[in-house]
C-alpha positions as CSV (number, residue, x, y, z in Angstrom):
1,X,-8.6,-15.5,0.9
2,X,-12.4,-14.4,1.2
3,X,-13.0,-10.2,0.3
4,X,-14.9,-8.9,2.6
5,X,-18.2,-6.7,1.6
6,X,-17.3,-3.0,2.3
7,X,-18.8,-1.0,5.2
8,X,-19.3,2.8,5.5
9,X,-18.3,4.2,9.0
10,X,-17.8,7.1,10.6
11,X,-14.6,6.3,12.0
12,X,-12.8,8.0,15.4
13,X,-9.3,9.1,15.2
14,X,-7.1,7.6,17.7
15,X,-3.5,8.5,16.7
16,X,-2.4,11.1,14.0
17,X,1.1,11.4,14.1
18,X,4.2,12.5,12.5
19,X,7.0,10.1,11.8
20,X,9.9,11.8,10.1
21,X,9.6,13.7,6.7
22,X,6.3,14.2,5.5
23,X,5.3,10.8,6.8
24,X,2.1,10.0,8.7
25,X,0.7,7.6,10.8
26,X,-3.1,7.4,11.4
27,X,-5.0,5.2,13.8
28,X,-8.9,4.9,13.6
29,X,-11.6,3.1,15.3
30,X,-13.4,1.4,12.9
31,X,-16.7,-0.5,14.8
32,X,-17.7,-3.4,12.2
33,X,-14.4,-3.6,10.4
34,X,-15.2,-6.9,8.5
35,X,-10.8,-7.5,8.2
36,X,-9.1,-6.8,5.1
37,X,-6.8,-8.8,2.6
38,X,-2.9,-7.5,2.5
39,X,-3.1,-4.6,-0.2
40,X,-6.7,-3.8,0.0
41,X,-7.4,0.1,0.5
42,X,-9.8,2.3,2.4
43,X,-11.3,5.7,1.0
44,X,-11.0,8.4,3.9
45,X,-12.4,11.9,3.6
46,X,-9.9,14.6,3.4
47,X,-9.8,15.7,6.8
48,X,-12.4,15.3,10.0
49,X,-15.9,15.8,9.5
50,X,-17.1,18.6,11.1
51,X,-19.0,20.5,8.5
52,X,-18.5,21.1,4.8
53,X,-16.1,23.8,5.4
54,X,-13.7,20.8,6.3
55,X,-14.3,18.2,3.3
56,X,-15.8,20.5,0.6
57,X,-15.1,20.4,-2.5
58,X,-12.5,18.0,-2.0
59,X,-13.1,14.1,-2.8
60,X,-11.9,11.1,-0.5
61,X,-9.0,9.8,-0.7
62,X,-7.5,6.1,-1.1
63,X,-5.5,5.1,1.4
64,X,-3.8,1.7,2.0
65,X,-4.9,-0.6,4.6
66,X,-1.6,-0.6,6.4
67,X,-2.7,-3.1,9.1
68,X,-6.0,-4.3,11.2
69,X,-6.1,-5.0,14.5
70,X,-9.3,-6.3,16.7
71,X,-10.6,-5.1,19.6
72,X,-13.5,-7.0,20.2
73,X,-16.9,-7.2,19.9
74,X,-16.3,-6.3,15.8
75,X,-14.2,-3.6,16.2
76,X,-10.5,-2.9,14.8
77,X,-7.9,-0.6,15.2
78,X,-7.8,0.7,11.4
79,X,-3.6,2.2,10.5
80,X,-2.9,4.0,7.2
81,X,0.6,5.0,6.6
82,X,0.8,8.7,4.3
83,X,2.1,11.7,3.2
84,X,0.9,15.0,4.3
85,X,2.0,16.4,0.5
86,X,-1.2,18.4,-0.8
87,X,-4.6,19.8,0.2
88,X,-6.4,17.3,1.0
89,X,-4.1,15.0,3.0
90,X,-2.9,18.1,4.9
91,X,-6.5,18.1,5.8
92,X,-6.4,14.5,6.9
93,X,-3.0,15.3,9.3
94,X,-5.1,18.3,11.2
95,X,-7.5,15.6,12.7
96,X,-7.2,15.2,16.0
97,X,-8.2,12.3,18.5
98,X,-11.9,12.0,18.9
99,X,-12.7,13.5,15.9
100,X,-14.2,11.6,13.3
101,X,-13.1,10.0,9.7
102,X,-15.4,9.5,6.9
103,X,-14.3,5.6,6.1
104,X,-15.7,3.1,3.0
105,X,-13.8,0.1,2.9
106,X,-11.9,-2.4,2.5
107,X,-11.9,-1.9,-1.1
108,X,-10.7,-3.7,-4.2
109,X,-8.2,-7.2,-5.1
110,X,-5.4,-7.4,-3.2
111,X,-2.5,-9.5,-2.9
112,X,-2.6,-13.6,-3.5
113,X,-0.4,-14.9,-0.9
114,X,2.4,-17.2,-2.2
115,X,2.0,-21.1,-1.7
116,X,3.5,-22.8,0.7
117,X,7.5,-23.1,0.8
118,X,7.5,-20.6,-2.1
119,X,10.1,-17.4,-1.1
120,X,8.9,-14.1,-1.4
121,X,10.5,-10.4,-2.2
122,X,8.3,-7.3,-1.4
123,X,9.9,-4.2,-3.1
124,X,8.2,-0.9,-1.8
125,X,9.0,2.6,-2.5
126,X,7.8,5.6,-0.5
127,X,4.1,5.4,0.3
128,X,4.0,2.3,-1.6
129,X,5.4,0.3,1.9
130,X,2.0,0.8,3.3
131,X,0.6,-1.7,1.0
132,X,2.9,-4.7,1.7
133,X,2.9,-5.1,5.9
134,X,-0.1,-7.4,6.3
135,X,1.5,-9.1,3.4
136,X,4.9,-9.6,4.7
137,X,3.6,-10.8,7.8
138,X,1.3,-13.5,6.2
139,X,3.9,-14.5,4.0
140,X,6.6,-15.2,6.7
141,X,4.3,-18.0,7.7
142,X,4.2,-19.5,4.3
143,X,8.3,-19.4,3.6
144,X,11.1,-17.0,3.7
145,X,10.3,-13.7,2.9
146,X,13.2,-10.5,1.7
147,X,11.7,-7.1,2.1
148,X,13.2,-4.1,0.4
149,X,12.1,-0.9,1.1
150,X,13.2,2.7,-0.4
151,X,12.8,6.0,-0.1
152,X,14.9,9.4,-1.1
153,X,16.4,9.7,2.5
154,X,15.8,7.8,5.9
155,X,13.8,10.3,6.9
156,X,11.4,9.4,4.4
157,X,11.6,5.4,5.1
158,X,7.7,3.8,6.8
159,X,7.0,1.4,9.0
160,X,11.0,0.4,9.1
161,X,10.6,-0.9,12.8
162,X,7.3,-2.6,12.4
163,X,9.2,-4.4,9.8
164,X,11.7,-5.2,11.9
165,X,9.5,-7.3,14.6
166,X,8.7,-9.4,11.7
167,X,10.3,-12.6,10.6
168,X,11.9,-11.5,7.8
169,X,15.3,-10.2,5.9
170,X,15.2,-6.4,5.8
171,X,16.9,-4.4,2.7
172,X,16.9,-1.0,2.9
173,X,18.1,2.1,-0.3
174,X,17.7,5.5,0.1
175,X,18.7,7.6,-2.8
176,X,20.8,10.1,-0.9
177,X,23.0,7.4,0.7
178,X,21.7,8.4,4.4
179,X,20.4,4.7,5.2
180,X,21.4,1.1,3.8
181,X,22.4,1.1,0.3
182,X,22.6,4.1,-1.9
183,X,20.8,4.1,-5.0
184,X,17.4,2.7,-6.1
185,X,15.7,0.0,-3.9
186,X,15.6,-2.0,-8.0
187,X,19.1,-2.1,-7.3
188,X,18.6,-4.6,-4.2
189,X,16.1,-7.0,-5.9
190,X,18.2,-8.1,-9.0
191,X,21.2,-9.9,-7.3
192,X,17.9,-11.5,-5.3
193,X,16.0,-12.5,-8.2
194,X,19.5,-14.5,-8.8
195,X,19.1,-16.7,-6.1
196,X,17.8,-20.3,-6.4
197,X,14.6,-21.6,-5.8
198,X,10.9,-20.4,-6.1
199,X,10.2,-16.6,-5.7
200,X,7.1,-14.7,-6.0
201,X,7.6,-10.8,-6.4
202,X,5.5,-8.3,-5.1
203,X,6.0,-3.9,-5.7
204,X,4.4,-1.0,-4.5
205,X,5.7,2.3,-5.1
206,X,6.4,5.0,-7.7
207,X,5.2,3.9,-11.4
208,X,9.1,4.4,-12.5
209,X,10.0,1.8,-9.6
210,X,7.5,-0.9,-10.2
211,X,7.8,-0.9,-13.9
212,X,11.7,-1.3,-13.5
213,X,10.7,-4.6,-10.8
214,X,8.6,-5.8,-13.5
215,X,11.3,-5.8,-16.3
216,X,13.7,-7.1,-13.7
217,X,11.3,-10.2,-12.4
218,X,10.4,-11.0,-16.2
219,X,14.0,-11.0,-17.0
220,X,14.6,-13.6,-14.3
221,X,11.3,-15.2,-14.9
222,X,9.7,-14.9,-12.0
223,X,6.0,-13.7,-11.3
224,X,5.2,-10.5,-10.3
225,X,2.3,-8.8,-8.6
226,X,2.4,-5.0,-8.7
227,X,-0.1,-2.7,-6.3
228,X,-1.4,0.7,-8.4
229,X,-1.7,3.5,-6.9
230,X,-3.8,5.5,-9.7
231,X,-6.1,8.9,-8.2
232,X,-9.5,7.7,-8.4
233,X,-12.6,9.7,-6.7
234,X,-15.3,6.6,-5.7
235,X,-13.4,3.6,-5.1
236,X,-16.2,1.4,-6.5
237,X,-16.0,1.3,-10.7
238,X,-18.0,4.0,-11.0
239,X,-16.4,7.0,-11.8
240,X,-14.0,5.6,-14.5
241,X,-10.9,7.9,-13.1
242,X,-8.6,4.9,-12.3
243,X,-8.3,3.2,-15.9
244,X,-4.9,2.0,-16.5
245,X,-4.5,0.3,-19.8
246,X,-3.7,-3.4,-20.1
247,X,-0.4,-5.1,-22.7
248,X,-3.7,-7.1,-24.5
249,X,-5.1,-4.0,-24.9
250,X,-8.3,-2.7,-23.4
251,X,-8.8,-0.9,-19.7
252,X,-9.0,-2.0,-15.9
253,X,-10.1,-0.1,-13.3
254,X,-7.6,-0.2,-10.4
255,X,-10.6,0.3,-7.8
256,X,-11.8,-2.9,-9.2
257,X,-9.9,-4.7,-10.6
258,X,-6.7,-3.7,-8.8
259,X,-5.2,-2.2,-7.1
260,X,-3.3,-5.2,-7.6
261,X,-2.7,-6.9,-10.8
262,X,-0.4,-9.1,-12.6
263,X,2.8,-6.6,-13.8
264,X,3.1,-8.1,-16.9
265,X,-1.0,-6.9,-18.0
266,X,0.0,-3.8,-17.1
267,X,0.8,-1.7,-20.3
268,X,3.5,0.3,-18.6
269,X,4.3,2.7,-21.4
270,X,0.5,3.9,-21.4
271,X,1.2,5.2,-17.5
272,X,1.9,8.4,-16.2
């Protein structure tokens, strides 16, 4: 799949909405999105721009590309899923519609589909689910396709019913028991990774969560693709923030060379 070349925009906020929990889903205008590959990620300024008083001193923040939608004539209907948890991305949840967005995106590697007739298991854990909707779409057309999502409570479970339109087998875990199973969403991939035939694995979610996928998926010896979600503050290899050492030793940069990367490079034990 062909990265595109990143654009800077001035974004307009359509939709900025609360969906249960902390959750939030934002919908922005973007004219001359260029599309995105599933698990690429967009830097968004921490709240609308209407003066320094509104973004300063606080630095962008990355943010998933949940989905893309055209509109014509170049244009695209941006969505990020997120959590309105500290300064900046309460910022980001005071926007209204017509205000405007500080974008630069779509940034980074993202996700190599699976070949054709291979199965597929996406494993997400709280924000980590807006990483893996453009995949599990695009992957249903290659082969079957399990999705399990978890969160702490149902309230805290994304993009559940856009999930649901799509052709695939839902799992859901939250740790209090309120939806699906109760426990870890690591607890629904191992009987999975026991089924026959090929199977890629893909995680995005809390370090703890994708480290335990990894472990499980090696065990089984499948492949596994993990999505980092490392603070960084440019998004382009510059600052250096987003280093996350590697098993052969040495450094990546997760705005670079990630966010997505091969779980077993990853030199878990060096993560926070």
């Amino acid at each position: 799949m062909t990265t595109a070349l990143p654009i800077r925009s001035e974004a307009t906020v359509l939709e900025n909405c609360a969906e249960g929990g902390e959750n939030v889903r934002l919908r922005l205008e973007v004219e001359a999105w260029p599309g995105s590959a599933p698990g690429q990620f967009v830097m968004l300024s921490p709240g609308a721009f209407r003066g320094t008083d509104s973004v300063d001193p606080l630095l962008p923040r990355p943010m998933a590309v949940y989905r893309g939608t055209p509109t014509g004539h170049g244009a695209a209907v941006v969505e990020v899923l997120y959590k309105a948890t500290g300064r900046g991305t309460r910022l980001l949840a005071a926007a209204r519609p017509g205000e405007q967005v500080r974008l630069v995106g779509p940034l980074g590697r993202g996700f190599v589909l699976p070949d054709p007739g291979v199965g597929s298991v996406l494993v997400g854990g709280g924000t980590g689910v807006a990483s893996l909707f453009e995949l599990a779409r695009l992957a249903a057309e290659r082969g079957s396709v399990r999705v399990l999502l978890g969160a702490r409570s149902a309230d805290d479970l994304m993009g559940r019913e856009d999930f649901e339109t799509l052709d695939v087998a839902l799992g859901l875990a939250t740790e209090d028991g309120g939806e699906g199973h109760r426990g870890l969403v690591t607890e629904l991939l191992e009987p999975v990774l026991a089924e026959p035939g090929e199977l890629a694995v893909y995680a995005c979610g809390p370090t703890p969560m994708m480290q335990r996928a990894a472990e499980l998926a090696a065990a089984a010896g499948r492949s596994c693709s993990v999505s980092l979600e490392n603070h960084m503050a440019c998004g382009f290899g510059v600052c250096l923030g987003c280093a996350v050492p590697l098993a052969g030793g040495g450094f990546d940069l997760v705005c670079r060379d990630g966010p997505v990367l091969e779980a077993s490079a990853v030199a878990w034990e060096g993560l926070p």
